[in-house]
FIMIVO-294302 format. One record per atom (N, C-alpha, C): z, y, x; residue in one letter. Coordinates in steps of 0.02 Angstrom, whole numbers, plus 50000, padded with zeros to 5 digits. Example, Ala and Ser with C-alpha at 12.3 -4.5 7.8 and 13.67 -1.06 7.14 Angstrom:
503904971650660A/503904977550615A/503904983550660A/503544988850642S/503574994750684S/503945000250645S/
END
This chain:
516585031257981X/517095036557989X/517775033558007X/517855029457957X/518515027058006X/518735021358059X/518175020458096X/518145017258173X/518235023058189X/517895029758187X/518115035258231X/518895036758239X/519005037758161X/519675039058164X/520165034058199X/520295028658174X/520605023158212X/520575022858282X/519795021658328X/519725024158386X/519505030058443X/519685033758398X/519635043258426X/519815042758500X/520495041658506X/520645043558586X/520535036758628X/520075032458620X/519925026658638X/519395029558657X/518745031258626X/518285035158639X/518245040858679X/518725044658671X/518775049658724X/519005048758774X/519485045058812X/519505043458879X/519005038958870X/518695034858858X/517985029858890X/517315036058902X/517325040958865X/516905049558875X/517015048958944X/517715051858950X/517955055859012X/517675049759078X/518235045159067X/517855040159122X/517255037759135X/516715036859085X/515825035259101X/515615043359139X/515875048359091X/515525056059144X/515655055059205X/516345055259204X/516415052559293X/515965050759329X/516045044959291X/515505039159340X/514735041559340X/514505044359268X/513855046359263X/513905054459346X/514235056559338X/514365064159393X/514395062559447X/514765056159465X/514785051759546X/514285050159558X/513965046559516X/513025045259519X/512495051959531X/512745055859486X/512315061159503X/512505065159587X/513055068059612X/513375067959667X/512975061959727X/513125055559723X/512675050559759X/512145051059765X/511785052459710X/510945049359742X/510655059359755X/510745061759669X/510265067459658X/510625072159708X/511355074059730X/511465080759754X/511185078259821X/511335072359842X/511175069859927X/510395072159940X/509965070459893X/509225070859919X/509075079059932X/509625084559879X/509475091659885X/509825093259966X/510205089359997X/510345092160045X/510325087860096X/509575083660117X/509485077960141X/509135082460210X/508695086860172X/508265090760207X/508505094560284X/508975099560260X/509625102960296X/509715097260354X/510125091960315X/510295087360374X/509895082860409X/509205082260391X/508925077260403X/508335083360486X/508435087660449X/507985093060493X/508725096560577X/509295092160561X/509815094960620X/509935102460596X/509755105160544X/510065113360535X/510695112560513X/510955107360491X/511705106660457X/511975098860480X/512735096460495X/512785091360512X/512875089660449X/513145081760425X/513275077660369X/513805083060339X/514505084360388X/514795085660366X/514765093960320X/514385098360352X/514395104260346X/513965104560272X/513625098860283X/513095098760203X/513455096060161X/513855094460174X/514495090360106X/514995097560092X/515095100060156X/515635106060106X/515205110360080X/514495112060118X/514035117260054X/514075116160010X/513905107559981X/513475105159934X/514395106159865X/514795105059925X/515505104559864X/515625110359855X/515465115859877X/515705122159845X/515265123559808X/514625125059820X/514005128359785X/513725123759716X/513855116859722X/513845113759684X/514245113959615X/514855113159641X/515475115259584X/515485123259557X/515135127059590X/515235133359585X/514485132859500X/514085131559527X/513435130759503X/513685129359416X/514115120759445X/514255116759365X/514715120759340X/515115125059353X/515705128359312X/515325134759311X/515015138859338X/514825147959342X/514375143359272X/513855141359297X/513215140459246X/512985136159213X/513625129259192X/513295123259180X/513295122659115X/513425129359063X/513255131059019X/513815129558959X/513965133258910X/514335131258856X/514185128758784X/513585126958779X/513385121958740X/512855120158752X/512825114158749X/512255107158758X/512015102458699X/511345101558693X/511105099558650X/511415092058628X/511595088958584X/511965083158587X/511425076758610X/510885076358591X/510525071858648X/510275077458690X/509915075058734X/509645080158792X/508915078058797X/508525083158806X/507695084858796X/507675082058749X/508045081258690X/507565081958625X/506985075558608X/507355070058645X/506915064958661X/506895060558578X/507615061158563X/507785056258491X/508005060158440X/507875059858376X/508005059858310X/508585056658294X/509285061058282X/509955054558266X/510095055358189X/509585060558155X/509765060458104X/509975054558055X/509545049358065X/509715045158023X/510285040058034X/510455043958079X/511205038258089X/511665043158077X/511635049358047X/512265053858025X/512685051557983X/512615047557930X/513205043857900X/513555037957947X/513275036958014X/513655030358057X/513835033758111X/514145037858102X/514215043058192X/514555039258235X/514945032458222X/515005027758254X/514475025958295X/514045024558286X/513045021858328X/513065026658369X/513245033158367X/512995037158405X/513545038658458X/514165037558457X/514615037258497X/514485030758563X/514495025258504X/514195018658572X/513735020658602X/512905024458581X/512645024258626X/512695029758670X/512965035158661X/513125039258711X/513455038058774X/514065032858757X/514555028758799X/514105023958848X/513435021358781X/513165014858819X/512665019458885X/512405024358846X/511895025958895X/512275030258978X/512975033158965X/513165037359027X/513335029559069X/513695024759048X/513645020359081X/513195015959128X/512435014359092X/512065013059120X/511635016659144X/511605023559152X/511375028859203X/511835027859258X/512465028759252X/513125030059303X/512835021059344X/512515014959326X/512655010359368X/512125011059404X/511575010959360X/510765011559396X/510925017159471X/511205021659441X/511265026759508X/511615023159563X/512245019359537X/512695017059600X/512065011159641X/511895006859605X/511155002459634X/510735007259666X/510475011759634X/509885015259699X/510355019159751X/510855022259734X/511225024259793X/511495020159852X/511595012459833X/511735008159889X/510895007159925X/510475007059877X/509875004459925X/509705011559950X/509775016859951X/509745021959980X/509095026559953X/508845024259889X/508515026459844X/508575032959802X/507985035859843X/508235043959791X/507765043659704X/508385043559666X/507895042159594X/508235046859581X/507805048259500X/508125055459447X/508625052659403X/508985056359418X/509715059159349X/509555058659285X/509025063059295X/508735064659229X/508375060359199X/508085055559236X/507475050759181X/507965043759190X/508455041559218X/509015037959235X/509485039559133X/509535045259124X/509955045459066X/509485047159009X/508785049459017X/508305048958960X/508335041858959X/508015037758991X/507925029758998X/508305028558947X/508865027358965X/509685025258945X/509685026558865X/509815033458857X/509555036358780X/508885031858740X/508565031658767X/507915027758733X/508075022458733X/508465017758759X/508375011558741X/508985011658689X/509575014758691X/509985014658649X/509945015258580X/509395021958567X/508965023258517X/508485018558466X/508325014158535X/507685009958482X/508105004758455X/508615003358488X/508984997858437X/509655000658395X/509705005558426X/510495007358377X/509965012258307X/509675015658311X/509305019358246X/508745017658232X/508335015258273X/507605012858248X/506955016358303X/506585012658309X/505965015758356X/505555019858316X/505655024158268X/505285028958246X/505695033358278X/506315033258275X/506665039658306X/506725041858395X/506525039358419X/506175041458477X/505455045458451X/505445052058502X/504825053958512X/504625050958574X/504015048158553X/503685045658607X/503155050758652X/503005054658610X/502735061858669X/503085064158717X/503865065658719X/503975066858742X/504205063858789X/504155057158793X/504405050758832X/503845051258868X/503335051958857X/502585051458904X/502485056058936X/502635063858900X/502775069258952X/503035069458999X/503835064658993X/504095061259050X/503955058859116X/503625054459094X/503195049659111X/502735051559167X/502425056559139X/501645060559171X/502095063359224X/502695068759226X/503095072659271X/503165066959340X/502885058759339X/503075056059397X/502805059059426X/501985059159402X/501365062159433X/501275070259473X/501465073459419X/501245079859408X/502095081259466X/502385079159474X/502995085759495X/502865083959582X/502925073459618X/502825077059685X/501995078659697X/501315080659638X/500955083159674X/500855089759697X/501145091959647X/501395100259645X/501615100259709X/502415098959708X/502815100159771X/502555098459814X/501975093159826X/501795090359909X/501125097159916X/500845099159874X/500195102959896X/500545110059916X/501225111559863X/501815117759907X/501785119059984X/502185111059971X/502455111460035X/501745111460117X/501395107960073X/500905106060135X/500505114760165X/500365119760110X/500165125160106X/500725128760149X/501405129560125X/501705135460169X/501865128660253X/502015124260246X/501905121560334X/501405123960359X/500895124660340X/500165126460365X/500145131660389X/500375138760341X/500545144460364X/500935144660417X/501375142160428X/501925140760453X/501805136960547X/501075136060516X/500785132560596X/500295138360625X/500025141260564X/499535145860598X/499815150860609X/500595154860574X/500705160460613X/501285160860662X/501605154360650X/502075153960736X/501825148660787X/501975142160740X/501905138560802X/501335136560839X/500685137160824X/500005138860847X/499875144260887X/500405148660899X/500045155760943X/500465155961003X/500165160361042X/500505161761119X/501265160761125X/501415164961083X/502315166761095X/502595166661015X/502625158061008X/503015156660946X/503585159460930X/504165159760986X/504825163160961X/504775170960941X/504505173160979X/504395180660945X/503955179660872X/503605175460866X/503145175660800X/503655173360756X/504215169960769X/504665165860716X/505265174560690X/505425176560746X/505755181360747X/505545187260674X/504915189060686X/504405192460648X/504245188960593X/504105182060564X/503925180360514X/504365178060457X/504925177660499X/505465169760454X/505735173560410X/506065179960447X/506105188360381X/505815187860321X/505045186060321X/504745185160254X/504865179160228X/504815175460260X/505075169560231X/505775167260198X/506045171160242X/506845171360207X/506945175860137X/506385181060127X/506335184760064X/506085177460019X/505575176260032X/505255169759978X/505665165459958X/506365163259981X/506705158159975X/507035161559925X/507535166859945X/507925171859906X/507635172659836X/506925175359823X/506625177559779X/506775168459723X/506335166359757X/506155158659736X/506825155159700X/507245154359743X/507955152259712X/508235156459670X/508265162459689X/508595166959617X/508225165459570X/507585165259565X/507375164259490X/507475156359477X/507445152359512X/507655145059489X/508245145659445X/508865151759490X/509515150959464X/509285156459396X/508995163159382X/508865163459324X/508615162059249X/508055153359274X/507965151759219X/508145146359202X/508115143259249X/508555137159237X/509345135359228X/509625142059263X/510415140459244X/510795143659225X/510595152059236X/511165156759197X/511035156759125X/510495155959096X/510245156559048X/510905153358992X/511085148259031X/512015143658996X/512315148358983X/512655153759013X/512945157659006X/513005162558943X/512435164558937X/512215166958886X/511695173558913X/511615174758958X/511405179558993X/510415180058992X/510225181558920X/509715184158881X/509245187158907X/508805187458984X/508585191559010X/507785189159016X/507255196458983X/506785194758976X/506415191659029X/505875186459051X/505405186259120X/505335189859157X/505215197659144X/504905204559179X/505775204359220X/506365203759183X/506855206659204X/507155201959279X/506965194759244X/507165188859279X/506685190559369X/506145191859350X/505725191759411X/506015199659437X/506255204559417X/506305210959452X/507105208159490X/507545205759442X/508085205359482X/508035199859535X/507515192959548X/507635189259596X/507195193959650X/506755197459639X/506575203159709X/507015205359748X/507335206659697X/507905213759718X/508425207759755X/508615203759738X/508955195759776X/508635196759835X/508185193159840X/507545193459891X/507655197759951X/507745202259922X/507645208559993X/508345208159990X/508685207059965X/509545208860003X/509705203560075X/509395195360026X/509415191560072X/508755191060121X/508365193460119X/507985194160200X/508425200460236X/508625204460214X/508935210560254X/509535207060296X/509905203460236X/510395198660279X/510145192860342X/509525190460317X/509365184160359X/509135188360415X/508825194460434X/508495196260458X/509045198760527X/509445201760505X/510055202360558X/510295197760592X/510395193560554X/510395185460590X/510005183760657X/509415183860612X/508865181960652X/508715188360706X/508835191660710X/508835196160751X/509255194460837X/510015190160811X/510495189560847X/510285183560914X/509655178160892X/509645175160930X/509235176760980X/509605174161049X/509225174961112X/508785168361116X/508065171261162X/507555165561183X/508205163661254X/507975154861249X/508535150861285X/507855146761306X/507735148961372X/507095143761410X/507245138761415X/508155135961438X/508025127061460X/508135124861385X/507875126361331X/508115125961271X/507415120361258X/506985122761259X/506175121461261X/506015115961298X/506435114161369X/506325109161387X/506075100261350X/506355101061326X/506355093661294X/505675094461243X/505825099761211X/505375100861121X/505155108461118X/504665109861125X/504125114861160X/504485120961106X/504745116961050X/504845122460991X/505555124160973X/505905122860999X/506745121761002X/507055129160986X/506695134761028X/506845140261025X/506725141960924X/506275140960909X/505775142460861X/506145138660810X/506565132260811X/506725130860759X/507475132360759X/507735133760806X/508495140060792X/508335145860750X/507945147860747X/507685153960692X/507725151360644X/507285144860626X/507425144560541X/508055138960525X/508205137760593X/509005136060573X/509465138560505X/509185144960513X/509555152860479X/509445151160401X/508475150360411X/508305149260348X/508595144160320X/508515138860346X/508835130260289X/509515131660272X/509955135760301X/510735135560277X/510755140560220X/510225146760218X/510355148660147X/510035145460101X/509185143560109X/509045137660056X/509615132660032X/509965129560086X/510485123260061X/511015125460012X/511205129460021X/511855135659990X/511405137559908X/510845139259932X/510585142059859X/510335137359819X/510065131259856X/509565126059781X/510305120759767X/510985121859835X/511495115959773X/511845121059717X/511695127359702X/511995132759661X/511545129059583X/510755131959595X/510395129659556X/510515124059542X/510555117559587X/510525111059544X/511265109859535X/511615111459544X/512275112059514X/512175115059419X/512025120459428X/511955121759358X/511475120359301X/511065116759343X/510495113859286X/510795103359277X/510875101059342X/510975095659312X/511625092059322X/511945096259298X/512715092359308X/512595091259184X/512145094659178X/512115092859100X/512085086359099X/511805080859102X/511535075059112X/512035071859117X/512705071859170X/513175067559153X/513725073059095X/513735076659075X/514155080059026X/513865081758950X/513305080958949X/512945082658893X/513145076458842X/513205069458850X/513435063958812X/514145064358803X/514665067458855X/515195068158870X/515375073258811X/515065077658803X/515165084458745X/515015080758667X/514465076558677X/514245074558589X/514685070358560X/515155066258627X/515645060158608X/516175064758571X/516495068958610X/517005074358604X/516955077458543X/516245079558513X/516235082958456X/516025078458401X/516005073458399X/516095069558349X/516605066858324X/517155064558367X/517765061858388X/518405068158328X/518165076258366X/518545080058354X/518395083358271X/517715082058261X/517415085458197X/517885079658141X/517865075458173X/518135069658125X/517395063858095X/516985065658148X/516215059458143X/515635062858111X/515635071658121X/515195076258113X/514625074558170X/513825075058149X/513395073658194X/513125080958203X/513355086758248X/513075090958265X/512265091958286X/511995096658299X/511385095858316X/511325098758417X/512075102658436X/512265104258485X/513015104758464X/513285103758533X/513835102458568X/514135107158595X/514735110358587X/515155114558619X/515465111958678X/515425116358725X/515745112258795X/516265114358824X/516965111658795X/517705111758839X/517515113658906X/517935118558924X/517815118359008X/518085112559049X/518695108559004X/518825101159064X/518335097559069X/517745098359025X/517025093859030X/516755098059091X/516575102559103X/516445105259148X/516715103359214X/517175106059225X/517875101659280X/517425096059304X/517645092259228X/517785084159263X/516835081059283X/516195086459248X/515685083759287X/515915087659359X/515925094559364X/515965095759443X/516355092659486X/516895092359471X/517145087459501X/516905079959535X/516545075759485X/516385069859480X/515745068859536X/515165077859541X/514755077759568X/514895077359653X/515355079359645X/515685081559726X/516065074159767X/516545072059720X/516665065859736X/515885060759768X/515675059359717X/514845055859721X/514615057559792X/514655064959808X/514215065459854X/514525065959938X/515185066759943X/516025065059982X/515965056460003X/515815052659943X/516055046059959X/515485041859966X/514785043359931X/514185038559951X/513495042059958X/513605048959975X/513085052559979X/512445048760026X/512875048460087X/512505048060145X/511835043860157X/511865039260112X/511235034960118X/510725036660068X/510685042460037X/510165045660026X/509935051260045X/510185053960076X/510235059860150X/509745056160196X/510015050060229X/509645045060262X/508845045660247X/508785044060181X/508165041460172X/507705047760177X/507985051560141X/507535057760134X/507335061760165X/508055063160222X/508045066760272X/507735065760318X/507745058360343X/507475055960390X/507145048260409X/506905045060340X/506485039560358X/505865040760345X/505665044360279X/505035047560273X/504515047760310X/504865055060347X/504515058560384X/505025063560446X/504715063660493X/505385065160560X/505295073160525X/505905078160525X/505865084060499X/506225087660571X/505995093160551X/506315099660597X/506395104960553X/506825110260557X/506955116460517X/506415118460472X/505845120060524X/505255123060497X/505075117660433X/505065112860456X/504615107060393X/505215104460322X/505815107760370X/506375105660303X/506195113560258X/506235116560289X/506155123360240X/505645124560191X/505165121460217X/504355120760177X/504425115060147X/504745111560124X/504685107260088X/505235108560042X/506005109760047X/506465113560026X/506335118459964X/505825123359979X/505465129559947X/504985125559915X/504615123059921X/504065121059893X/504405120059825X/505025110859821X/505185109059767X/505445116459729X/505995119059757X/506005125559711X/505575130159685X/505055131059719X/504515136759683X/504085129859625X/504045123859632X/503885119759573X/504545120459520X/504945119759535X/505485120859484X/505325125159427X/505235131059472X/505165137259425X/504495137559390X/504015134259426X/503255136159392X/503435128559336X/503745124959321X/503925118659285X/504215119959227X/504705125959245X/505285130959153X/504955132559144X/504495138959168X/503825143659155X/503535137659081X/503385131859119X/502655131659067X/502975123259028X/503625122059030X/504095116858984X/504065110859010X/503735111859072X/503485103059094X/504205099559110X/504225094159098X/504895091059126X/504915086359189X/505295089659229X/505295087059300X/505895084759322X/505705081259372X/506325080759400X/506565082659490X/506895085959491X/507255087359578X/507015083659632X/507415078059591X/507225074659657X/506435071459668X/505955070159617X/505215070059621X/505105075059662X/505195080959626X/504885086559683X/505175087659747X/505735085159758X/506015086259830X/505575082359875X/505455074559857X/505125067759881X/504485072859906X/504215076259846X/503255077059854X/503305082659922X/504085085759923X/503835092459948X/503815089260031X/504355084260036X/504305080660119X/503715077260130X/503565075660082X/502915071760090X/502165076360084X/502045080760098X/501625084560094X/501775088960167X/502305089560175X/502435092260251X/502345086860325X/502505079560282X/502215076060326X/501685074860355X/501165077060282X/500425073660268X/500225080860319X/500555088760328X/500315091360357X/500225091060440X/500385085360453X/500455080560525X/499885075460532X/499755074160480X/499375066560473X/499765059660448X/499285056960431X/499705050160391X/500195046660436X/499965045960509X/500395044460532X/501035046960560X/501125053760528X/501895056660535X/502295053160458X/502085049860412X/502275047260368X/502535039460358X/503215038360336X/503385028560346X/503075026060272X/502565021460261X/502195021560196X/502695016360167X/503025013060202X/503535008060168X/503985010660128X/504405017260168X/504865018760133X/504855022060068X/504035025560075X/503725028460003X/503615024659981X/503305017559996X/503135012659922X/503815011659899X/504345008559933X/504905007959895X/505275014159856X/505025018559852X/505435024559825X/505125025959777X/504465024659757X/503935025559705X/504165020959676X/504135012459696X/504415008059659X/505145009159600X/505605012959653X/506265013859607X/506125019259542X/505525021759581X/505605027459511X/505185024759443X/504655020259456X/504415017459383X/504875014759359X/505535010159399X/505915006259364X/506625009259348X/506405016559360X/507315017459338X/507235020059257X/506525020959227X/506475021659138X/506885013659100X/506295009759136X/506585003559105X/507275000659108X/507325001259156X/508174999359201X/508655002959153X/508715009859152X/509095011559110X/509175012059054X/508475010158998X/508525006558949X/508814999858918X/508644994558974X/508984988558966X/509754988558983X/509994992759041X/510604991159033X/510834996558986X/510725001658936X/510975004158883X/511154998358819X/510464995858818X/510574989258765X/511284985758751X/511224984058843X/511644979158844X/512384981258814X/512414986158854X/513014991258854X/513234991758782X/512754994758722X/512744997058671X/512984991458623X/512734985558638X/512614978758591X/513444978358618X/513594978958672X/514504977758698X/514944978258657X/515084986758648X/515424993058636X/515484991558541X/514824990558533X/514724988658444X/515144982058425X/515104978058469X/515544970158486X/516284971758481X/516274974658534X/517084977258531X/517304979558472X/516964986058456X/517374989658401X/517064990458330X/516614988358324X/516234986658256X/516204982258212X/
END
């Protein structure tokens, strides 16, 4: 108790500054890969996907990024027994946003799309097994983890590979694709609408406080749904067939149509992942804060200041402004070569896994399912529309970003205790 007291506002700007850094990380690697697609498919330039991603994003972390957060996050560790040392639990909160916030800046230079989320579980677990003890980790739920490498891009790749398919047999396979795109993308633009509203109903308003049963959640993303196909549909209505358009790429006409589509997908999944994972760099940011302020009270959840809010949205936008781009790169376009049509089906895919993922508690991560959903739109080409290098290395980063962010929590943790203990 009285390290807290003594170093209270020592602790709280080192909060404020690791969120940062943890929100710049998230901004870098995780917002870039949600809007890799957009740009990587030519429906949006770099730049136009950076001001979506900064409005809808920030809009997301402040409308829905919720006002209280669990003081660890998923429920991974037990801190009870360090409630008389709320000191332990301050370092490792500090230790773990830190070594999430670096691991990210490392895979963001190699242009590595890894998760946020298993980047600051990691982090938490290793902090855990040495600052309170390895009983206090659940290890189920670390393996549940674990399994989500598996389970989230196969989901999203068999999504995505299913609606491309559709997507071949009812436009671009028949006589007169642009008229078939004209006629179909309408529905498709309902599916996105539908799909993302409920992402944004269960996964993020729910912060708010906004209590709404399943039956209600699914009637109001319909009713979404059809507003936005009525809207997309006018759109799509507006474009003219442009013959020397076709010259080069038989389908050119055909992918100005779902041009339409990827810019509201892009607009709607950085809303959603705005409000689901800007927690991750603010959630440690809130438990530091309420320990600090209780006077070394170990809550079981966290009340969340709106400058915590702020300063993750903020932090996410910066991140994705100053080093986005080389995970845009990868995703967008080393993979697998994308066009509108194959960004949209893969786009949708990860989101309709999202939602079937809250449904049934599995824990996933974004950017897994974003990876499976390109990669399943590739596979709907053949292996050889796929770069197998750039997937082994991206598989590689993701077994090692558990461990990675465990060890440098350690390190971090064993620091911080040095310093002020």
């Amino acid at each position: 108790m009285d390290i807290i007291i003594a170093y209270g506002v020592v602790f709280l700007v080192l909060a404020g500054v690791f969120g940062l850094f943890m929100a710049w990380g998230i901004g870098a690697n995780d917002v870039a890969n949600a809007m890799a697609t957009s740009v990587g498919s030519r429906a949006l330039t770099i730049k136009q996907a950076v001001l979506i991603a900064a409005v809808f994003e920030f809009a997301g972390a402040i409308l829905a990024g919720g006002q209280v957060t669990k003081t660890i996050r998923k429920g991974i560790v037990d801190a009870g027994p360090i409630s008389d040392s709320p000191e332990l639990l301050v370092y490792g909160m500090l230790a773990a946003l830190l070594a999430a916030g670096v691991w990210l800046l490392i895979a963001s230079r190699k242009g590595w799309p890894v998760s946020t989320t298993h980047s600051i579980v990691g982090a938490i677990v290793g902090f855990a097994m040495v600052g309170i003890g390895m009983d206090a980790v659940k290890w189920d739920k670390v393996g549940m983890i674990v399994a989500s490498w598996v389970v989230s891009p196969l989901l999203a790749g068999f999504l995505s590979y299913m609606l491309f398919r559709s997507v071949q047999k009812l436009i671009l396979d028949t006589d007169d694709p642009f008229e078939n795109a004209k006629k179909y993308v309408p529905y498709y633009i309902f599916l996105v609408g539908f799909i993302i509203a409920l992402v944004t109903f269960v996964k993020g308003l729910q912060h708010v406080g906004l209590e709404n049963s399943p039956l209600e959640n699914y009637i109001y993303a319909f009713l979404i749904g059809l507003l936005v196909m009525v809207i997309g549909r006018h759109f799509v209505r507006q474009i003219k067939l442009d013959p020397s358009a076709d010259r080069d790429f038989h389908y050119s006409n055909v992918e100005r149509v779902f041009g339409v589509l990827m810019i509201v997908t892009a607009c709607a999944m950085a809303f959603a992942h705005g409000s689901n994972d800007v927690a991750n760099a603010i959630g440690p940011v809130a438990a530091v804060v309420s320990i600090v302020t209780s006077g070394g009270q170990v809550a079981a959840e966290s009340q969340l200041p709106t400058w915590i809010l702020l300063l993750g949205g903020a932090g996410i936008v910066l991140g994705l402004v100053m080093y986005g781009t080389r995970v845009i790169a990868t995703v967008g376009s080393h993979i697998t070569e994308l066009t509108p049509s194959r960004g949209f089906a893969a786009t949708l895919a990860a989101a309709a896994t999202v939602v079937l993922a809250s449904g049934t508690g599995l824990p996933i991560s974004t950017t897994h399912t974003l990876v499976g959903g390109v990669l399943g739109v590739g596979l709907a080409r053949g292996m050889e529309a796929l770069n197998l290098g750039v997937i082994r290395n991206i598989f590689m980063s993701w077994i090692i970003t558990l461990p990675v962010g465990g060890v440098l929590a350690i390190i971090f943790f064993f620091t911080l205790k040095g310093i002020f203990g």
